[in-house]
N, C-alpha and C positions, 0 to 999 in steps of 0.2 A: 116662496119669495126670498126668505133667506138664502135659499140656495143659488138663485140667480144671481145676487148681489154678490156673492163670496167668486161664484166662477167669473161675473163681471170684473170684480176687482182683481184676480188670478191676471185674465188676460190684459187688463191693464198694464200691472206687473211685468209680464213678461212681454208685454210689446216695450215699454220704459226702457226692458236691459235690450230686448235687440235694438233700440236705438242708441243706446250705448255704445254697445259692441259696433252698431255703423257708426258713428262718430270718430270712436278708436281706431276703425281700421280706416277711414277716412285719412285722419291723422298720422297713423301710419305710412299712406301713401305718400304723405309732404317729405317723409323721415330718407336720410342719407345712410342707413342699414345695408350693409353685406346680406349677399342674394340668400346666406344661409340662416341669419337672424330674420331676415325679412319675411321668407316663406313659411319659417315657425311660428311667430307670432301670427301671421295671417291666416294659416288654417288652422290654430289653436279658437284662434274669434271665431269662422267661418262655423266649425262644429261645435262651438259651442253656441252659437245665436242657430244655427237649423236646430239641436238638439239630436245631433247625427249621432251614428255608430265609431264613423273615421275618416279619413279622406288623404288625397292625395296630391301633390304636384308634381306631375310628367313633362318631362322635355326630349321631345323627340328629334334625333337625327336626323340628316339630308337620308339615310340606306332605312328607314324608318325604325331602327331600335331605339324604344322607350326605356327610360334611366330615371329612377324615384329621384325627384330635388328637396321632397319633406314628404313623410306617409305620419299618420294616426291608427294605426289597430286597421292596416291593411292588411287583406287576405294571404297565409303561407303562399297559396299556388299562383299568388301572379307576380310573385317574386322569384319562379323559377324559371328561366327562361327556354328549358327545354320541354315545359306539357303544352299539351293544346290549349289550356284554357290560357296561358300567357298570351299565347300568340293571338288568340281571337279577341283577347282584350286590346293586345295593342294595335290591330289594324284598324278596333273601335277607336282610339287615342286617335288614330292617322286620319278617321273619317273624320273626329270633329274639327280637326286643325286642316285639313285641307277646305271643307266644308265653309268653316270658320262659323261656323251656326252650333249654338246651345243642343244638348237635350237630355229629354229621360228617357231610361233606359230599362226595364223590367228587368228582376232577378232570371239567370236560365233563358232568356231570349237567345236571338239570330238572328239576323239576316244575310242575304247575300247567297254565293251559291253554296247552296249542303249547312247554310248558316256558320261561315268562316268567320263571320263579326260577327260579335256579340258579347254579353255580358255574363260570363261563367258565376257568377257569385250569388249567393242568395239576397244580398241587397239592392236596394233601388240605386241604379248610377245616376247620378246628376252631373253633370261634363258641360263644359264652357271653356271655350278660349278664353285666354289673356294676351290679347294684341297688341304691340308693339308697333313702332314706325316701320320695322319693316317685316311684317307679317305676325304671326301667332310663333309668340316666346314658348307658350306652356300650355298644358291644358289641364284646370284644376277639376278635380275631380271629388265627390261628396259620396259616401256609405250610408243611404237614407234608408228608413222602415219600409217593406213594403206595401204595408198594410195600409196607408196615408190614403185619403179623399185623391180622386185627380183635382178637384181645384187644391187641394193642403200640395200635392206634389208639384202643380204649375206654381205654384209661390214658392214654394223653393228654386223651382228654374230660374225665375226673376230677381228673386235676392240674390244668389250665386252670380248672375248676369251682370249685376247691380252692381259688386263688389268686384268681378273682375276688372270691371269699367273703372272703379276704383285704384286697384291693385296697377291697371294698367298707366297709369297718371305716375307711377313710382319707375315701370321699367322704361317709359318715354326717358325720367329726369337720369335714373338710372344709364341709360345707353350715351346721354351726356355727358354724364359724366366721365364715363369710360373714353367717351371720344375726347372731353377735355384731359384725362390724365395721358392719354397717347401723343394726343397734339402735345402736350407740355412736355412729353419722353421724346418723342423727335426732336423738338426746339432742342432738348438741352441735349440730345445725341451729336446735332447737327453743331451747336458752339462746342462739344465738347470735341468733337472732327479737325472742325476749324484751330481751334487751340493747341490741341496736341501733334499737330502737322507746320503748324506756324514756323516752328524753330525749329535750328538742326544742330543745337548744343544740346551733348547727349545728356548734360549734367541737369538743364534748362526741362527736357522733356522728360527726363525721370521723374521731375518735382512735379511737370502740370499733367502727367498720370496719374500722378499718386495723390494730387489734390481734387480737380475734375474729372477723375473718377467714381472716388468717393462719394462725391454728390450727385454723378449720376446713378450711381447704381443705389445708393441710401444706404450703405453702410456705414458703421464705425470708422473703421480705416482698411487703408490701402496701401500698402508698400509696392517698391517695384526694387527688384536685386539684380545687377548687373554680371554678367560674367565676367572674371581677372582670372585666366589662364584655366585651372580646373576647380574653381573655383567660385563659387557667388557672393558678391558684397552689398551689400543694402545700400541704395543710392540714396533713396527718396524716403519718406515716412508722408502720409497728411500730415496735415495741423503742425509738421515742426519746419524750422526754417534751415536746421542743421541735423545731420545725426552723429551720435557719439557713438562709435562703431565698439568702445572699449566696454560698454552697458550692459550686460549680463544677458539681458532681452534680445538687443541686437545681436551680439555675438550666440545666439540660439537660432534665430533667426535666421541669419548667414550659414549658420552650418544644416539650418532645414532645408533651405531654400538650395545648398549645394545637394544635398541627395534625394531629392524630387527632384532635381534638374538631372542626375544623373539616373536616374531609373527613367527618363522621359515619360513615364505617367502621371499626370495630373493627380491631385490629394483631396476629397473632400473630407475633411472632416467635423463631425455634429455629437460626438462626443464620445463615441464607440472607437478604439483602435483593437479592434481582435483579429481587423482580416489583415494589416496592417505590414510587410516586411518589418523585421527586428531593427534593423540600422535605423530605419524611421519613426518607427515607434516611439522607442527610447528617447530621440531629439524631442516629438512631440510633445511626447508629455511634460519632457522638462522645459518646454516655451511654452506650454498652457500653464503650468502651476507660475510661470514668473508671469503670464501677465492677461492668463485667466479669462481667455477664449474662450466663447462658447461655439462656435462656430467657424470656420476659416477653410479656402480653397487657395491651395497652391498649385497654378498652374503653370509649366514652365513653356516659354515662350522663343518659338522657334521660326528660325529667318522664313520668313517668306517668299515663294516661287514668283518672281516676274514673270511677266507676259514673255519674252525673250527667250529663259527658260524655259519654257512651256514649248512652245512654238519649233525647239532644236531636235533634232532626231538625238534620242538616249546615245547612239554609238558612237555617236561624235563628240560628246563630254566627259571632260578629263576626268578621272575617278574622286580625283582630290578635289577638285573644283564643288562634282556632286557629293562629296561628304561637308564640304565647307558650307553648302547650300542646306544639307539634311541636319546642320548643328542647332543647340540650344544656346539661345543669345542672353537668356537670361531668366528671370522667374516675376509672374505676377503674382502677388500676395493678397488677398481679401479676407478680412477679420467681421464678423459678428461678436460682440461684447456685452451691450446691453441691449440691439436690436433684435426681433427674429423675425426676417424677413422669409416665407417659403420659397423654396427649390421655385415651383412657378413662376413665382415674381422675379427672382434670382438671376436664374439662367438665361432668360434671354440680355437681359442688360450685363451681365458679365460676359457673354459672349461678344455682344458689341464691344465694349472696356479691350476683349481682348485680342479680336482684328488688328482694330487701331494699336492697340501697343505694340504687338507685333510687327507692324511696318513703320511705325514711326522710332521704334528704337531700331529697327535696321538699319532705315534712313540715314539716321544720326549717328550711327558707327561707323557705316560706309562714310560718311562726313568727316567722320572726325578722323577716321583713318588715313586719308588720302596723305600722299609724302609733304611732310614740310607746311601740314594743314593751319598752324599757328604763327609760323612765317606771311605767309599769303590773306590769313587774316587781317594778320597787322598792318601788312601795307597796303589795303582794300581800305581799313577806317583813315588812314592818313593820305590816301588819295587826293581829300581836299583839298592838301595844300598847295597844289600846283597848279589850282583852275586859275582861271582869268582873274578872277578878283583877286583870291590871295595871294596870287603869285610874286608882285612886287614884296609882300610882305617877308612871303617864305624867301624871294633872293636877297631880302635884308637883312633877313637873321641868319641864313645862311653863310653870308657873307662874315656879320660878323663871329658866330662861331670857330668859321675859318682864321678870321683872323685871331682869333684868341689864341686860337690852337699851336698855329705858326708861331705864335709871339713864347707860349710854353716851351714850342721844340726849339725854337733858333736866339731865342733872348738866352745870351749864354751870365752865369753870375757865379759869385765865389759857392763851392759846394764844402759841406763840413758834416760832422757826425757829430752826438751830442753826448754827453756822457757825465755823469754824477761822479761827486768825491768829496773828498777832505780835505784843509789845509793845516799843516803839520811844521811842525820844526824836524829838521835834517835829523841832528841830532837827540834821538829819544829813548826809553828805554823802559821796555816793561819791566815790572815786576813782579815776577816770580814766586810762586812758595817754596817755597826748598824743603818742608819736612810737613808731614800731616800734624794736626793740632788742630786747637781752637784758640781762635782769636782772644785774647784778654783784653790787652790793650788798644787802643787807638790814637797815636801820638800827635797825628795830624790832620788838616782839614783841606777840602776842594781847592786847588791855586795856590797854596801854602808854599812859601820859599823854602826852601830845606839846603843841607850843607851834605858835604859828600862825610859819609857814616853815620846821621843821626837815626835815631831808630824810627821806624816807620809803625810798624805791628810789632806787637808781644804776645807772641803763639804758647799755649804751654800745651804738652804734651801728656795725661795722667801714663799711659805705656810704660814711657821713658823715664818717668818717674819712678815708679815701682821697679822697673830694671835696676836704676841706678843705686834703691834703698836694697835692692838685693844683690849687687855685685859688692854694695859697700859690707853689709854683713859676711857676705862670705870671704872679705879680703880681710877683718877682723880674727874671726876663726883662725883663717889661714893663719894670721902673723902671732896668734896666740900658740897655734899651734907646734908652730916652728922655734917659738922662744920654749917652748916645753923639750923639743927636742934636742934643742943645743946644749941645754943643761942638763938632759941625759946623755949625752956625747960623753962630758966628763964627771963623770963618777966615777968613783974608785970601786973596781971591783969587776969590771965589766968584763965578759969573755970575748975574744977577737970575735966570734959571730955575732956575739951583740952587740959589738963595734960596729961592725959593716953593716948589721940591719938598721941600725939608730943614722949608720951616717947615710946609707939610703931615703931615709925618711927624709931627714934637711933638705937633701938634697929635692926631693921629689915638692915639698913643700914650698921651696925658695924659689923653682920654676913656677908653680901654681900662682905663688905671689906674685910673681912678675906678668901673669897673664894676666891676673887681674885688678894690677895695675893698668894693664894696657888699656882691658876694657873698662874702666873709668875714665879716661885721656878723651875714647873713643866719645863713650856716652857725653862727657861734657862738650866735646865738639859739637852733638848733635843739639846737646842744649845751647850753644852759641848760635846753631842754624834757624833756631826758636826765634830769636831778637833777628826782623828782617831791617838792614841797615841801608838806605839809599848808598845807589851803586854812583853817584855824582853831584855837583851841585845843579840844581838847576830849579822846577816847579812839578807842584804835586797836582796828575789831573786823575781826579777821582769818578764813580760813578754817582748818579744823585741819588742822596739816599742813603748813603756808605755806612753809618752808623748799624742802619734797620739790616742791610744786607753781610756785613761782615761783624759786627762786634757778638761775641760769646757766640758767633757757632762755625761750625767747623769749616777748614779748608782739605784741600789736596794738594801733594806734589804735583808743582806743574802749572797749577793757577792763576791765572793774571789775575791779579786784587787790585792794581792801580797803575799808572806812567808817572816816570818824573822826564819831565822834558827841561833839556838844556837851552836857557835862555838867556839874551844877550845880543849889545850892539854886533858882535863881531858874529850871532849863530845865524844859517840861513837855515831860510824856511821852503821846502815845497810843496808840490801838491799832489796826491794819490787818487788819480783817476780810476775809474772802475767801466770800461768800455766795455757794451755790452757785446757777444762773440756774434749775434747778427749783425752788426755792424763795424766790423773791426775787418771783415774781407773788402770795403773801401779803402781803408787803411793801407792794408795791405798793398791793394794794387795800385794804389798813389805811388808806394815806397818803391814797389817795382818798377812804375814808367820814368820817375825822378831821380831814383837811388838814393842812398841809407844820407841823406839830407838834416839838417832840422828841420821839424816839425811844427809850427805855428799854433799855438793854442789860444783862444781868446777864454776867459771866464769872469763870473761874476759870482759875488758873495750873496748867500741866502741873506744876510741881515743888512745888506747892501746893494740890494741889486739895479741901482741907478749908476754905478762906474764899474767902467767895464775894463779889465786888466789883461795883459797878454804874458807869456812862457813861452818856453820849447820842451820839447818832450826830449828827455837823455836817456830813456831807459825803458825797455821792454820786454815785463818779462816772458821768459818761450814758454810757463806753462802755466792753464787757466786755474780759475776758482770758483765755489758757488757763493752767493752772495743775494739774498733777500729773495725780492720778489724779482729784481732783473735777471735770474736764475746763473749761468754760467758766464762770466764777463773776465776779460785782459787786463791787469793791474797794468796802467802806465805811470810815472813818475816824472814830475812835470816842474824846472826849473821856475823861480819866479825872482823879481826884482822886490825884495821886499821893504827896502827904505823907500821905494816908490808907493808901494800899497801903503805904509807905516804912514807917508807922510799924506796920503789921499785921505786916508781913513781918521787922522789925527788920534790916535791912538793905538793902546797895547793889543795886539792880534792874540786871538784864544784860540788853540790849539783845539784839533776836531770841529773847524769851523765848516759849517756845510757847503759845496761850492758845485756850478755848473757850469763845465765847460765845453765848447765846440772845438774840434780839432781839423782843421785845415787838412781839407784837402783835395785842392785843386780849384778847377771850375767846373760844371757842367751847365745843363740849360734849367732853364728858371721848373718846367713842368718834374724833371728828375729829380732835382733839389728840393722841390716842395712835397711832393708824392712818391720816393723812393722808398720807406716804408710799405707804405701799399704793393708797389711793384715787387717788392720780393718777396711777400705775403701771396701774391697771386703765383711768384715762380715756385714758391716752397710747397705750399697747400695746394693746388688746383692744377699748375701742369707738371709737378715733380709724377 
């Protein structure tokens, strides 16, 4: 009685997990699993609720070869496809799927003729279709004991039945699915057709390649590289709006894309370069380490044969024609980065991707090439303006444009040239340093009246000084010397040779003296040229600052340190234009159609520039100078009334006053006079 109770509750047990294991695989059938996960888990439940040896799922071709899609501890010999027992198993496979009926199968059976079907193995076969909507997918197949009851083996038929019936509720939702991911691959084939044919700027359809393809094919990115001469340039990128061709990446990039385009072989690379040419390899690897591909096909993209072509007999096309037709137009780029999408999935949607690129950048070059293509655009978008409706508009504004234009060419007005300067007194005078030193003194200040010889600076010289303490010593010497000699002249006693050598000596002495005497005379001039004396009466125009810049440090011969300008009812004053030498050939050709005339100057004062004062120009001189930023400009010197400025201004005029004036000459029309800068900017730059 014990013992019944314990096998009772055994078979409890074990019927509790095979409803398990049906529930799970139930479960399973709801599940969105890959036909590879799917079919594992499903015979792993399958033999493990029979309590089988192994089992199998076979998918048999349209020519009837069977192909394992998941095996368990299936048999060596019906995985070789050239013994008998292979072959007699699988034309058993092709019974039950044509059949489309369950069955079992005894170890060493046969049937048929000579028993060409049958069951080579020592296990029981248990075989059932897995039907789908449109016939039998598979046919799963079970390694059962032989030894089992025929009813324990008809319950295996039923369960196996049971769960195909299952399993087949997975490849119904399954073949849905597939047909949904196709149908959603064509839609977006079909917009992505649409889109990249739309347009025929070739700039336009590089971008909607390289964005709308991307997404159809479900990669990372996609570039597309144009050709410029023998050469590729990266047009497009996804995801960016602009490329920066100077980028390290891109310029890798550009030079991959230039030698796959010139070997005309397509690139796939998946992370092996060993079969690889050298010149590409090298590129390779140096645009994977910048930006760390895992994956990437460069295929370069070549013009497309029209139907036209096609259709011509070979003998009758130009050679050159058929190599312009046999060229590469450019290169398609597809990166994997953090995707891994398989070669399967891959290939056929890069294929498509690369159709289409292929004629739509042809398209769009033949487009963009045609003569005078950007001309012809332009006047296609402004065609508007001459329909019916606009047209009153467009002949009003045309109208007045014209008239603006005419009023520019034919409105004739005074023409002039403009030009910067100073105003000055006639009468001025720099000053000079005359000997190297350092400034000591400062005797005067900015504006400061001064009288003709007051001193101005007191330079001293240390050099000159030391010279002077040593020509003075050695004139001491000397004149000691020479009073020694004369008083050896007479002494008593002397022989006539030491007469004449003694009076050699005086003599030799009394010259030396008088050298250097001279060179004191000399040296003290130079220390008169120390104290600089204004060369006139008149005003002292200093720089601002003069203390900071000239006191206790040194000058040079030659230096301007400051002006004293002669000032006075009776001095006149002009002005020093600074014409610039682009503008000074108006000048010129005024002077030539009129002759050597005066010259009319109008100008205005920087600190005054609400009255306006007029000259004549006396003076010009024939050679140029550089001068700031106006670069090489014509010094003129330009006569002025200046009791009339004196008495405009009501007061003392400053010397270095800034001033801007226009110089007469002539007339021309209003559009010349206003924009002759520009015009000779365009004759100089653009058509010299």
């Amino acid at each position: 009685m014990a013992s019944d109770g314990s096998n009772q509750e055994a078979i409890e047990n074990t019927k509790q997990q095979i409803r398990g294991l049906v529930s799970e695989i139930a479960q399973l059938s709801k599940s969105e699993l890959q036909p590879g996960e799917f079919y594992a888990a499903f015979m792993q439940k399958i033999v493990s609720a029979l309590a089988a040896h192994g089992g199998a799922v076979w998918s048999l071709s349209t020519d009837g070869a069977a192909s394992v899609l998941y095996q368990i501890n299936i048999a060596g010999e019906l995985l070789d496809p050239d013994s008998e027992g292979t072959q007699r198993h699988s034309k058993l496979l092709q019974v039950v799927a044509h059949s489309n009926e369950a069955q079992l199968v005894p170890p060493n059976s046969g049937f048929g003729e000579d028993g060409a079907i049958g069951n080579p193995t020592e296990h029981l076969l248990v075989l059932a279709p897995l039907v789908g909507d449109q016939g039998v997918e598979a046919v799963v197949e079970v390694f059962q004991r032989p030894n089992a009851q025929p009813a324990t083996q008809r319950g295996y038929l039923r369960f196996l039945v049971q769960m195909c019936e299952l399993a087949a509720e997975w490849v119904k939702s399954q073949k849905l699915r597939q047909f949904s991911d196709r149908h959603s691959l064509w839609a977006q084939a079909d917009q992505f057709s649409r889109l990249v044919h739309h347009n025929l700027d070739l700039r336009e359809t590089a971008y909607t390649i390289a964005n709308e393809g991307r997404r159809l094919i479900g990669c990372d990115r996609v570039s597309v590289a144009l050709r410029k001469g023998s050469k590729c340039r990266v047009e497009a990128v996804s995801g960016q709006d602009t490329v920066e061709r100077r980028s390290n990446a891109v310029t890798l990039l550009s030079k991959l894309a230039t030698r796959v385009m010139k070997s005309g072989e397509p690139l796939w690379y998946d992370g092996n370069t060993e079969d690889l040419p050298p010149q590409i390899e090298s590129v390779l690897d140096e645009y994977v380490d910048e930006s760390y591909t895992r994956m990437m096909a460069v295929l370069p993209l070549k013009r497309p044969e029209t139907k036209a072509d096609a259709a011509r007999d070979p003998s009758d096309v130009d050679p050159q024609e058929t190599k312009r037709r046999e060229e590469f137009i450019g290169v398609l780029i597809i990166e994997q980065i953090e995707t891994n999408l398989p070669r399967s999935v891959l290939d056929p949607r890069v294929d498509l991707v690369y159709e289409h690129c292929c004629r739509a950048v042809a398209n769009s070059q033949e487009f963009h090439n045609l003569f005078l293509m950007p001309l012809w655009r332009t006047i296609g978008k402004t065609a508007w303006i001459i329909r019916a409706r606009a047209l009153p508009k467009t002949i009003a504004i045309t109208s007045g444009v014209l008239a603006v234009l005419c009023f520019f060419l034919f409105f004739q007005v005074d023409f002039s040239v403009e030009a910067e300067g100073v105003l000055q007194p006639v009468d001025r005078h720099d000053i000079f340093v005359p000997a190297n030193g350092i400034v000591t003194e400062l005797n005067i200040h900015d504006q400061q009246t001064v009288s003709k010889g007051d001193v101005l600076l007191s330079l001293e010289d240390p050099d000159l000084l030391i010279e002077k303490r040593r020509v003075e010593g050695q004139l001491e010497e000397t004149k000691d010397q020479l009073s020694n000699a004369r008083r050896a002249q007479f002494q008593v006693g002397l022989s006539p040779a030491d007469k004449i050598r003694v009076s050699g000596q005086v003599q030799q002495l009394t010259l030396r003296k008088q050298t250097l005497e001279k060179e004191i005379e000399i040296i003290e001039k130079k220390e008169d040229l120390l104290e600089i004396r204004s060369p006139a009466d008149g005003q002292v125009v200093l720089q601002w600052d003069v203390e900071k810049t000239l006191l206790h440090r040194p000058v040079a011969i030659g230096q301007v340190v400051m002006t004293v300008v002669e000032i006075g009812e009776d001095k006149d004053w002009e002005l020093e234009l600074a014409l610039p030498e682009r503008r000074f050939g108006h000048l010129a050709e005024y002077m030539d159609a009129e002759g050597m005339g005066e010259l009319e100057v109008e100008y205005v004062l920087a600190m005054n520039p609400e009255h306006v004062f007029s000259g004549t120009v006396h003076r010009i001189r024939q050679s140029t100078q550089v001068e700031g930023e106006e670069g090489t400009v014509v010094p003129l010197l330009v006569k002025i009334d200046r009791q009339k400025l004196k008495d405009t201004l009501q007061g003392d005029l400053r010397p270095g006053t800034t001033v801007t004036g226009d110089i007469h000459c002539g007339r021309s029309s209003l559009g010349y006079s206003w924009f002759h800068e520009a015009i000779q900017w365009v004759q100089y730059h653009l058509l010299f």
